[in-house]
C-alpha positions as CSV (number, residue, x, y, z in Angstrom):
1,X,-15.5,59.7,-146.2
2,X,-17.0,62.9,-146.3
3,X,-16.2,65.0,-143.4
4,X,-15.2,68.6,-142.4
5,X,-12.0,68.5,-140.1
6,X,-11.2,71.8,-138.9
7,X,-7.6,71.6,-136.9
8,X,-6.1,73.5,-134.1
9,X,-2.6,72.6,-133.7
10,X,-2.7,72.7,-130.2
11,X,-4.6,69.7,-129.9
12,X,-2.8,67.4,-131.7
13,X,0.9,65.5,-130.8
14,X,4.0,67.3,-132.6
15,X,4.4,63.8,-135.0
16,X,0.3,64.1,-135.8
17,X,-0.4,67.3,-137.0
18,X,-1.8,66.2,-139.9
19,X,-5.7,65.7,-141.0
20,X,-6.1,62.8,-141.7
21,X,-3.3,60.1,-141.8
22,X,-3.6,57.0,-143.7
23,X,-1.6,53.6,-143.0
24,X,-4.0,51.2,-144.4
25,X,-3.8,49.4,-148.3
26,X,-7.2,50.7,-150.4
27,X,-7.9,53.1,-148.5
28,X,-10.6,56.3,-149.9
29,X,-9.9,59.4,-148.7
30,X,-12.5,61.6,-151.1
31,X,-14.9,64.8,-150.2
32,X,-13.3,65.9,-147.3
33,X,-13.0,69.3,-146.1
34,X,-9.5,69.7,-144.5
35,X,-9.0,73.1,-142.5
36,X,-5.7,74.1,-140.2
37,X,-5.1,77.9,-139.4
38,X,-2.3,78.0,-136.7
39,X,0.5,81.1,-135.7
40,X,2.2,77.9,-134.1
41,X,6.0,79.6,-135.5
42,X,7.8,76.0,-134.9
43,X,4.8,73.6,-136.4
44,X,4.3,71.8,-139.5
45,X,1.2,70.5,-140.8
46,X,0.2,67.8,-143.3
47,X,-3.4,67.7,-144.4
48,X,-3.3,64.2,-145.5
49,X,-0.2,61.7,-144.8
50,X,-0.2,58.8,-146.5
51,X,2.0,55.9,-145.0
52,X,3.2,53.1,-147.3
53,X,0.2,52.1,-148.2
54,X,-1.1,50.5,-152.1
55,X,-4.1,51.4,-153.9
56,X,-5.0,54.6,-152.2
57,X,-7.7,56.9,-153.7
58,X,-7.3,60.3,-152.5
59,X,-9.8,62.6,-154.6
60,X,-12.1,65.4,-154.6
61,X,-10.6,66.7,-150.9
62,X,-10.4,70.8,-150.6
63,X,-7.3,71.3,-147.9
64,X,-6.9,74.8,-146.6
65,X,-4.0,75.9,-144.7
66,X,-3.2,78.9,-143.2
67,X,0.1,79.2,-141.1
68,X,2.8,81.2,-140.0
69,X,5.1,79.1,-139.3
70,X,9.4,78.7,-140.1
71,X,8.7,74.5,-140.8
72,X,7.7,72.6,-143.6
73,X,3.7,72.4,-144.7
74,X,2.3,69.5,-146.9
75,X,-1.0,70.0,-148.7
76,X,-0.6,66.2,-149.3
77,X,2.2,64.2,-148.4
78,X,2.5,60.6,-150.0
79,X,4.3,57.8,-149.6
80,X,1.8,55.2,-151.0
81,X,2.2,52.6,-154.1
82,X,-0.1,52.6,-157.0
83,X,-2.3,55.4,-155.6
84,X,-4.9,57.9,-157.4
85,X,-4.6,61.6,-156.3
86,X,-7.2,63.2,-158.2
87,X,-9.1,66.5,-158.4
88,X,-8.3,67.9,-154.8
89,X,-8.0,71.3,-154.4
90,X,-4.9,72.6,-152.4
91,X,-4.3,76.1,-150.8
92,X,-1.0,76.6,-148.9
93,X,-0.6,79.9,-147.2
94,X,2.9,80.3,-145.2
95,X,4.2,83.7,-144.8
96,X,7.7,82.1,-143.9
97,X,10.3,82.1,-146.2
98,X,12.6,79.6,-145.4
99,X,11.3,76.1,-145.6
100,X,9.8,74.3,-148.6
101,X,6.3,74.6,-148.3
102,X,4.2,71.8,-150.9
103,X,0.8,71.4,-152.6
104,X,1.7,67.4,-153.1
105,X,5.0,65.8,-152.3
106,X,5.6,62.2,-153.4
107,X,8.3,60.5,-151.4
108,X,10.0,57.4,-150.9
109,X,12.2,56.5,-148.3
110,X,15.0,53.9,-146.5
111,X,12.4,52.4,-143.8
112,X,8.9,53.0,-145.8
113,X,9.3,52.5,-149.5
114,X,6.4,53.8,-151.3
115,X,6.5,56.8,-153.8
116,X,5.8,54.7,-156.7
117,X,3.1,54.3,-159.9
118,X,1.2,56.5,-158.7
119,X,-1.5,58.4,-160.9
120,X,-1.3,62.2,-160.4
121,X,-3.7,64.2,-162.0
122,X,-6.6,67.0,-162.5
123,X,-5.3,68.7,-159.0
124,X,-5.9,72.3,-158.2
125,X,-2.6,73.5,-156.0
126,X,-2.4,77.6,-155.1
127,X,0.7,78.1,-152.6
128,X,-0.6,82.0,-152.3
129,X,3.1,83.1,-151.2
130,X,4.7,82.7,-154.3
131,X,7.9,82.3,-152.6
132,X,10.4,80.4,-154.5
133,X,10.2,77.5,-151.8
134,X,6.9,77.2,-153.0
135,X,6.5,74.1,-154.7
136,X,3.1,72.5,-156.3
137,X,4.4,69.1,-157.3
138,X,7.7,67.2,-155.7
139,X,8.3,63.7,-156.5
140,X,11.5,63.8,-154.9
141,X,14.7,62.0,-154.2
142,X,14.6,61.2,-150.2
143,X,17.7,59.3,-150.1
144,X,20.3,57.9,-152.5
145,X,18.4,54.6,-154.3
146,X,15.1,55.7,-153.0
147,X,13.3,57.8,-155.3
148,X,9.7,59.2,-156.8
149,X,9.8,56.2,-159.7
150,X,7.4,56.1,-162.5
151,X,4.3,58.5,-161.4
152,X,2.1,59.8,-164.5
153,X,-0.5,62.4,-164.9
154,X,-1.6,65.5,-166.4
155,X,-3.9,68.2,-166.3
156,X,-2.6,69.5,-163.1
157,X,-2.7,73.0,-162.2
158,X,-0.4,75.1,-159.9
159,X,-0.7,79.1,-159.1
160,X,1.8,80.9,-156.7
161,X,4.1,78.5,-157.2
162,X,8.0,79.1,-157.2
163,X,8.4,75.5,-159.1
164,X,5.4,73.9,-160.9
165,X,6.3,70.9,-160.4
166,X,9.9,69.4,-159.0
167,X,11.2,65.8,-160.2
168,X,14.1,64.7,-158.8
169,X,12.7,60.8,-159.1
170,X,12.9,58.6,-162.2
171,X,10.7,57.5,-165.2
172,X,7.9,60.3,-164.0
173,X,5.5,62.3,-166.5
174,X,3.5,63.8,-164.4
175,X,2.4,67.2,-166.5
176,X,0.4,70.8,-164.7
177,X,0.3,74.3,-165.7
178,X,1.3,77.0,-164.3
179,X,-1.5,79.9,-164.1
């Protein structure tokens, strides 16, 4: 794919907002242009979603969000198996203060699995904010047993962040700095 999606929150369903969303094994998500500017105060906005899915290449993206919003915001919010998520470049601006607000969260949870081997690396992440619920990297702990497992990766890199990078899964080494 290489496409420029430019959203307006207004036009999408509540569970949607998001850029693109992927549900499909081996899918390529790379070159895209992701755009969302929204004063929407009670939306949230993924710029890509990725379902359960295996093999996924996510790379070379640029997502941009701008919002003003008191909900969560996902650069990139992945769920997939044994999935590349390489050299896309991540800005996150949210003036609110009280939700988590992520460059790339890596879940895994009761009813879609996912979250696991995945390859993390060369990303650019800048959250602007630099509020301390602003995370670059979670691979996180959705629910007792169902965790972020062994993810790798380096060469990351994260500005604004409050946290870096977050790992509340097991066996990870996924590696960034902070600038």
């Amino acid at each position: 794919m290489d496409n420029t999606i430019i959203n307006s929150l207004a036009d999408l369903p509540t569970n949607l907002a998001c850029g693109i969303w992927i549900a499909d094994s081996k899918a390529t998500v790379s070159g895209n242009t992701i755009t969302c500017n929204s004063a929407d105060a009670t939306a949230s906005y993924k710029g890509i979603m990725v379902a359960a899915t295996k093999t996924a290449m996510l790379t070379g993206n640029t997502i941009s969000i701008d919002m003003s919003s008191n909900n969560i915001t996902w650069g990139i919010y992945h769920g997939g198996n044994l999935s590349t998520l390489s050299k896309n470049k991540i800005t996150v601006d949210n003036d609110d203060t009280t939700s988590n607000h992520y460059g790339i969260d890596v879940f895994s949870g009761i009813s879609i699995g996912g979250g696991n081997g995945n390859v993390i690396e060369g990303n650019e992440i800048d959250l602007v904010r630099n509020n301390a619920k602003d995370i670059g990297i979670n691979l996180q702990l959705s629910s007792p047993g169902y965790a972020a497992t062994n993810n790798q990766g380096s060469d990351n890199l994260t500005a604004n962040c409050g946290t870096g990078i977050v790992d509340s899964g097991t066996g990870n080494n996924v590696t960034g700095k902070d600038i």
